[in-house]
N, C-alpha and C positions, 0 to 999 in steps of 0.2 A: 459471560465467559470471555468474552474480547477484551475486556474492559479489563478484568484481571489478568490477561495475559499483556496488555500494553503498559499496565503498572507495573510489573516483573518485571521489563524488558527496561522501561525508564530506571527503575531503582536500581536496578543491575550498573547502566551504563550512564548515569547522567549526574548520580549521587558524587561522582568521584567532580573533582574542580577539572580535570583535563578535560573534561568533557562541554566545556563553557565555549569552545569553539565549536566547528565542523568536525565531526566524525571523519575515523578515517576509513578507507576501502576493508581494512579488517576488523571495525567495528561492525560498519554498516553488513560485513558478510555476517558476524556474530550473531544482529538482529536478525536477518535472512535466517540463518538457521534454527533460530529457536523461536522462532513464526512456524521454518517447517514441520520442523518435530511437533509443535503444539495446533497445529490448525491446517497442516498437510490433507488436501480431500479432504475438508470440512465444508458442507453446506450449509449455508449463510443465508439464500433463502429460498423463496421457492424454482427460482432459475439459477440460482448461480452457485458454482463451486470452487473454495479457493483452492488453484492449484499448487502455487511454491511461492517463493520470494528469492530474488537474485541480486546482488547490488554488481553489476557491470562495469562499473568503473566509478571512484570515486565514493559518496556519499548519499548515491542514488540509486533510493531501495525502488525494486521494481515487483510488482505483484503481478501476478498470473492467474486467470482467473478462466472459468470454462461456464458457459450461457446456456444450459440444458437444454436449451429447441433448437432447432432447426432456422435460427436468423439469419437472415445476407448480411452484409458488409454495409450495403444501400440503407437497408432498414436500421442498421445497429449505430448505422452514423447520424442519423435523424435524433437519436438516445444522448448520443454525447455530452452536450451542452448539460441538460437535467441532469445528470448521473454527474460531470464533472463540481456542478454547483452542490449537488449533497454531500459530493467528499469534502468539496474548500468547507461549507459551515459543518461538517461534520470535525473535519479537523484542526479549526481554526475556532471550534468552542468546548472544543472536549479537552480539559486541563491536563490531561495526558498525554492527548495527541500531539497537542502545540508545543509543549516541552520537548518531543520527538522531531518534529517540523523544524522547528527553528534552529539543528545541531545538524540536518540533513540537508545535501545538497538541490535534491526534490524527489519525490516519491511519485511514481508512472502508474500508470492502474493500464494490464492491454487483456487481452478478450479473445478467446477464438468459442465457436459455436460449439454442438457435440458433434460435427464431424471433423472436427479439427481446423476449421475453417481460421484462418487470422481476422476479426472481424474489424478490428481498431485499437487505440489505444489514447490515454492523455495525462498528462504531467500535472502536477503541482508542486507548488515553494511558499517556503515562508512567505516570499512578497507578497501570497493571497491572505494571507492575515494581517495584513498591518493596516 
């Protein structure tokens, strides 16, 4: 299901030649929004639920995500490191994803618990594929 929605979102915006640079802040809102519409409150797996996508400034899409138990901040930052390493080879081998990466200025992955708790958050760039 992700898989076909990240092919849509590439063929949509990456098939045209302008898109051979960086995305612009109105691209990147474009991806943002048809991630929301297509995977809004979608549970991903047995903790986690994506909440939206934002790109804040520039070519940097930010995902929002929500961690179903009850973690601290302490505990969820001990996760970091393992969680940031499955997104780099996640998105730095999936022919998809890297077509995506490499037009973005970097993609933030941040976290709050199910009490709304802010628990962390962490970036990556193309530079993690090369």
């Amino acid at each position: 299901m992700k898989k076909i929605i990240f092919l849509s979102i590439i063929t949509t915006f990456l098939i045209n030649p302008l898109y051979s640079m960086n995305l612009t802040n109105r691209d990147c809102n474009e991806i943002a929004s048809e991630l929301n519409s297509s995977m809004g409150g979608m549970q991903l797996d047995q903790l986690t639920i994506f909440q939206s996508a934002i790109c804040p400034s520039g070519a940097n899409l930010s995902y929002s995500y929500k961690i179903t138990t009850d973690t601290s901040p302490v505990t969820f930052k001990k996760l970091i490191p393992e969680m940031k390493t499955n997104n780099i080879t996640m998105w730095c081998s999936n022919p998809d994803l890297i077509v995506l990466i490499k037009v973005l200025d970097s993609v933030e992955f941040r976290y709050q618990n199910n009490n709304n708790l802010y628990l962390g958050k962490y970036r990556i760039d193309k530079s993690y594929c090369d």
